[in-house]
N, C-alpha and C positions, 0 to 999 in steps of 0.2 A: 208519749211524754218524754220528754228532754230534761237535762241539768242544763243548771245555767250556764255550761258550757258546750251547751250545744250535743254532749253525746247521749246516746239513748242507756236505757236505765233500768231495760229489759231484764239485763241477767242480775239487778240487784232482784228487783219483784218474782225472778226463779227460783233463785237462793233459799227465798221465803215465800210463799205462797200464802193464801188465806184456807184455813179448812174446814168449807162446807161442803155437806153432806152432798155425796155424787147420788145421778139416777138411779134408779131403782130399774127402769128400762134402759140403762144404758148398750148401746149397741158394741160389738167386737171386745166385751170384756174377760181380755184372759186373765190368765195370773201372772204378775210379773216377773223378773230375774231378782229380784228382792226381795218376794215371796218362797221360790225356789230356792234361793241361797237361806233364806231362812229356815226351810222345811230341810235343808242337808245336815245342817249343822242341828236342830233337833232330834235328828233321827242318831245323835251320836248318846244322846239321854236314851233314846228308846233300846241302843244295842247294850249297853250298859246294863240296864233293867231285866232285858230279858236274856242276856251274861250268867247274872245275878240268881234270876228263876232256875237257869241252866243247872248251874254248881250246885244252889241247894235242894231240888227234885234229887238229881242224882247221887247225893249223900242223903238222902231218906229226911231231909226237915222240910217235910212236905209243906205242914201249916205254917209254919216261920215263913217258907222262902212264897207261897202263895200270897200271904198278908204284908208284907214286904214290897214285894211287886204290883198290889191293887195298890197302895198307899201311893208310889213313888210314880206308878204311871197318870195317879190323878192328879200330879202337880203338873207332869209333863203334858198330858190332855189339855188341862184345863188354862196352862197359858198358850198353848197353840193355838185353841181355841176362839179364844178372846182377841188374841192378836186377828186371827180370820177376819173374825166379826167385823171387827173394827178397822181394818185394813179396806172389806168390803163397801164401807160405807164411808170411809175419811182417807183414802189413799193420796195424798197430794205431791207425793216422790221427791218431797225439796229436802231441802241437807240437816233440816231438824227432825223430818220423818225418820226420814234414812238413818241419821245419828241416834235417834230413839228406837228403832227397829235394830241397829247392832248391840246397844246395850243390853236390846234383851234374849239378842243370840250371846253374850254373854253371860247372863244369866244362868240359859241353857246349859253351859260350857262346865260352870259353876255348879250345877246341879248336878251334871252327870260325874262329876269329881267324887260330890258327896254320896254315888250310889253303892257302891261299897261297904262305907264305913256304916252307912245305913242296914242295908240284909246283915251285915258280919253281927252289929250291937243294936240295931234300933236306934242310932243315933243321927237326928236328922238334923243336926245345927249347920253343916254345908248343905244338904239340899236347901232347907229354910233359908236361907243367905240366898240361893242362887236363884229362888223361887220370889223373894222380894223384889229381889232386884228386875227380875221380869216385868213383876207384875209394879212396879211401882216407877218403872217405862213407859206402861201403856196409860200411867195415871196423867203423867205429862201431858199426854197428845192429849186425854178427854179432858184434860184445863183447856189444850189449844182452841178443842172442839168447840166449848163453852164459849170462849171468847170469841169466835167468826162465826157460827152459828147461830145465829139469835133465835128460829125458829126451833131448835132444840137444845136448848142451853140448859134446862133444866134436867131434861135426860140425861146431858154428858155429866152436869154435876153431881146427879145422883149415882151415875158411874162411877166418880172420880172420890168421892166420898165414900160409897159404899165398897173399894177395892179396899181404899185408904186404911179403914176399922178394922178389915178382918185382917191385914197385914199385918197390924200392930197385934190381932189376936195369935197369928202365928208365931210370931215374936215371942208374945207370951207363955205361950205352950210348952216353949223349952223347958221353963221350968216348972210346969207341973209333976207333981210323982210320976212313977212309973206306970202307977196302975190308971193315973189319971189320962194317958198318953191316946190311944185309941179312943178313948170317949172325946178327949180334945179335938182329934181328928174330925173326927165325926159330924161335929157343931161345926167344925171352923168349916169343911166339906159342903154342907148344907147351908151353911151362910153364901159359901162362894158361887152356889149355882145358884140360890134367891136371888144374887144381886141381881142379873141381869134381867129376872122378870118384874123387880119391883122398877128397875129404872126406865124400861121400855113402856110402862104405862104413859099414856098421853102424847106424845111425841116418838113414837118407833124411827130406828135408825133406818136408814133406807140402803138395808143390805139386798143384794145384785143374785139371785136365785141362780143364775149360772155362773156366777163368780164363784159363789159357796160352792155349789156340784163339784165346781172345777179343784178347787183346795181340796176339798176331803178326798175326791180320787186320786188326786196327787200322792196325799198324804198316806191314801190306803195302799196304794205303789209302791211308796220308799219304805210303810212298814213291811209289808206280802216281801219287797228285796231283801233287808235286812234278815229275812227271815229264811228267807233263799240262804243269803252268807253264812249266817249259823249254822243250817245245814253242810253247807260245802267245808266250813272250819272244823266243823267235827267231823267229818267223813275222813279226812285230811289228817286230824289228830290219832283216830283210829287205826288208821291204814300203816302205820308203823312198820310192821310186820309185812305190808302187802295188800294188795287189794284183794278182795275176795269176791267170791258171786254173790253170798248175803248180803255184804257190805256194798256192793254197788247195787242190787236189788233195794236196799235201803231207802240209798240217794235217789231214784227212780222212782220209788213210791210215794219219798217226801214233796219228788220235783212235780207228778202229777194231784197231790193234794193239792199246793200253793199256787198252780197254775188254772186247777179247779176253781179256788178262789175268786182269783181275780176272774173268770169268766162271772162265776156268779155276781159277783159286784157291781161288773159293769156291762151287764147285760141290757140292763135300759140304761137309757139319760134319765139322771136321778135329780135334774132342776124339775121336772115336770107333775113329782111330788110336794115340791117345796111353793104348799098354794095358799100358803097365810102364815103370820106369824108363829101362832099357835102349834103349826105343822112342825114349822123351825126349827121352836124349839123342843120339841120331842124329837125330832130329827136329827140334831146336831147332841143333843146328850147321848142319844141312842150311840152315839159314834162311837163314846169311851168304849163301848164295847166289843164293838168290830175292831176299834184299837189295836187292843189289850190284848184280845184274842187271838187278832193274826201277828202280833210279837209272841206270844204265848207259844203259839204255834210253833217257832223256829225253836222254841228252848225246850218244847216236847220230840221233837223231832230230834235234836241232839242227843234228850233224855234218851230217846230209844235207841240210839245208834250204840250210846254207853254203855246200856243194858244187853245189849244183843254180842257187845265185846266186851263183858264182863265186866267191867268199870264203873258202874251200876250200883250204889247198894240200897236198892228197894225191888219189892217183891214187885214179878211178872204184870201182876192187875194195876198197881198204883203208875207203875212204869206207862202202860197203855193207856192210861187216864190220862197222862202228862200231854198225850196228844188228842187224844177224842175228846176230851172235855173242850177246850179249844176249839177244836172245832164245829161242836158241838151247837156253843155259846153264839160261835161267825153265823153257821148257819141260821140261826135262828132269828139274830136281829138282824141280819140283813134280809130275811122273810118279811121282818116284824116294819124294817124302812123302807127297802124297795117294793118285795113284792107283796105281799097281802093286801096294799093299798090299789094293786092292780085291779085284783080280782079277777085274773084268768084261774079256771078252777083248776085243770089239771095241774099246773105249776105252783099254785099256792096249797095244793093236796101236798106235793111230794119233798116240800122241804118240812115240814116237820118229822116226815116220816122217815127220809133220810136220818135228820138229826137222831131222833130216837135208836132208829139202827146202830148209827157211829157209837153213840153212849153202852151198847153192850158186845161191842168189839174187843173190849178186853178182854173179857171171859174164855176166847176163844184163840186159836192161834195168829198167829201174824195180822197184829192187828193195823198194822200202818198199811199193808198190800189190800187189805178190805175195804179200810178208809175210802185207801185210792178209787178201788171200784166204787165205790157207794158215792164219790162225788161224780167220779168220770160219768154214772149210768143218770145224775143228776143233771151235769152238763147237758148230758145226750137229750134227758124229757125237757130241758130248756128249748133248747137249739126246736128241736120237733115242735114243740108247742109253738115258739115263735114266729117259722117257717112253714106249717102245718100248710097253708095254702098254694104256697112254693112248689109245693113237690109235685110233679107230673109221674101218671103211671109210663113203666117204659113202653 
C-alpha cells in the first residue's frame, strides 16, 4: 500500500503493529535482545535482595532478614514473570512494546532502590512505587491485546482488570497498621497469582513452550551468576589481610555448589514438561522457588565466608543453614519440575536423598566442602543415569 504520494508506508505499520496473539508452534523461537536486556537490568533487584539477606543473616536477624527477602523477591518474581508470559504470547517488537517493556525495566530500577529501606524498617512505599509501575506497563499492552485480538479479548480484559484491583490494593496497604502489614501481603500475594488462572479460563494465551524453557533458563543463569559475584565480592572483602587456604578452599566449594546447580537445572530440555496449561502453571510458580533459592544461595555462601573470618555474628549451625537450606529448597523443586515428572528411578531416588543429607550438614564440620561433594557425587549419578548405555567396558 502507497500514500497518495506514491511512497510506501511500511515503516509507518512497523512503528505500530497489530497484537495478536503468536503460534503456540511457532518455529525458531528464541528470546530476544529485549528480553535479555530486560532480564539484566532485573537481576539488579535480585542482587539487592540477596545484598540485603547477606548483611542481616550475618548480624544474626535471621527472621527479619529471611521474611524481608521472601516478601521483596515476590514482587520481583512475580513481574518478571508476567512480563515472560505475556511477552510469549503478544511479542510484536514495535516502539509501544519496547516503550512499555522500558517502563517497566524502570520500575525494576525503582524497586531495587527501595530494597534497603525495606529489610532496614519494613518500609515498602518505594518498592510499592516501583512494583506498580511494572506492573501497570504490562496493563497497557493487555488493553493493546484486547483491542487486535478479538478472539481473546476477554482474557486480556480480565488481565488488565484483574492486575488493575490488586494494584490499587497495594497502594492501599501502605497504610494499614503495622500489625496489619504481612497479613495485607498475604491477600494481595494470593490475589496476584489467582489472577492469571481466573483470566486464562476460555480463551488461554498461546504461550510458546520453548519460549518459556528458554526465559526461565535464562533467568536461572543470570540468578546462579549473580550468585557467583556475591561469592567472589565476599571473598575479596575478606581477603584484606591476604588470601588464605580456608579462604580460597571456601570460594572453591562455593564455585562447585553453583556449578552443580546449573548442571542440575539443565540437565534436560525442560519445554518437554511444559504439556498443558495446567503443567504451566505449577511450573512456572514452581520457579519462585528455584529463584529465591539460588540468590539465597549467594548470600549464604557469603554468610559463610563471614563466619569462617570471624565477621559473623551467629552461631556455627544457623551460619550452615544460610547455605544448606537453599540449597536444600533448589534441590528439591527442581526434583519436583524437572525430574520427578521423568520417572527415571535412579535419578529421581537420589535428589531427595541428597537434599536430606545437605539439611544436616550443619551439625558437622565444614559444611559448604560436603555440600560441594554431596552435589558433585549427584551430578555424577546424573551424568551415569543419563549416559548408562554410553558406556562401553574397556
Amino acid at each position: 500500500m502507497t500514500s497518495p504520494t506514491g511512497t510506501d508506508r511500511a515503516p509507518e505499520r512497523a512503528w505500530r503493529k497489530p497484537m495478536v496473539a503468536r503460534s503456540a508452534t511457532e518455529q525458531h523461537r528464541p528470546a530476544t535482545t529485549l528480553e535479555l536486556f530486560f532480564d539484566l537490568c532485573f537481576v539488579v533487584a535480585v542482587a539487592e535482595a540477596a545484598a540485603a539477606l547477606h548483611h542481616a543473616l550475618s548480624e544474626n536477624h535471621i527472621e527479619h532478614g529471611v521474611l524481608g527477602f521472601l516478601l521483596v523477591f515476590f514482587a520481583i518474581w512475580w513481574a518478571w514473570m508476567n512480563f515472560t508470559w505475556f511477552a510469549s504470547a503478544y511479542d510484536t517488537d514495535d516502539v509501544p512494546y519496547r516503550v512499555a517493556t522500558l517502563v517497566q525495566i524502570v520500575g525494576a530500577l525503582v524497586l531495587a532502590a527501595g530494597v534497603p529501606r525495606a529489610f532496614a524498617s519494613f518500609d515498602f512505599a518505594v518498592i510499592t512505587l516501583g512494583y506498580v509501575i511494572m506492573r501497570m506497563a504490562l496493563v497497557a499492552n493487555w488493553l493493546r491485546a484486547a483491542r487486535t485480538d478479538a478472539a481473546r479479548r476477554s482474557t486480556a480484559l480480565r488481565y488488565a482488570a484483574g492486575i488493575t484491583v490488586v494494584q490499587v490494593g497495594w497502594v492501599l496497604r501502605l497504610d494499614l497498621p503495622s500489625e496489619w502489614l504481612l497479613t495485607g501481603f498475604l491477600m494481595l500475594a494470593a490475589a496476584e497469582l489467582l489472577v492469571p488462572v481466573l483470566a486464562e479460563r476460555g480463551a488461554p494465551t498461546t504461550w510458546h513452550a520453548h519460549h518459556i524453557a528458554e526465559r526461565y533458563g535464562l533467568f536461572t543463569i543470570i540468578v546462579l551468576g549473580e550468585s557467583v559475584l556475591a561469592t567472589a565480592v565476599a571473598i575479596q572483602s575478606a581477603s584484606e589481610a591476604g588470601y588464605s587456604r580456608d579462604l580460597l578452599s571456601l570460594g572453591g566449594g562455593g564455585a562447585v555448589i553453583v556449578f552443580s546447580m546449573w548442571w542440575l537445572y539443565f540437565d534436560e530440555p525442560a519445554h518437554q514438561v511444559l504439556t498443558s496449561l495446567r503443567v504451566a502453571f505449577r511450573w512456572g510458580y514452581g520457579h519462585y522457588l528455584i529463584f529465591a533459592s539460588a540468590a539465597a544461595v549467594g548470600a549464604g555462601l557469603a554468610v559463610a565466608i563471614d563466619y569462617d573470618t570471624g565477621k559473623a555474628h551467629l552461631p556455627a549451625v544457623p551460619a550452615g543453614y544460610a547455605i544448606a537450606l537453599p540449597v536444600a529448597v533448589y534441590l528439591v523443586t527442581v526434583w519436583t519440575m524437572h525430574i520427578r515428572p521423568r520417572g527415571r528411578r535412579m535419578v529421581v531416588a537420589a535428589y531427595p536423598v541428597i537434599a536430606a543429607l545437605v539439611l544436616v550438614t550443619p551439625f558437622g564440620p565444614h559444611p559448604i566442602h560436603v555440600i560441594a561433594l554431596l552435589l558433585a557425587a549427584l551430578v555424577a549419578t546424573t551424568v551415569l543415569a543419563n549416559h548408562a548405555t554410553d558406556w562401553t567396558p574397556w
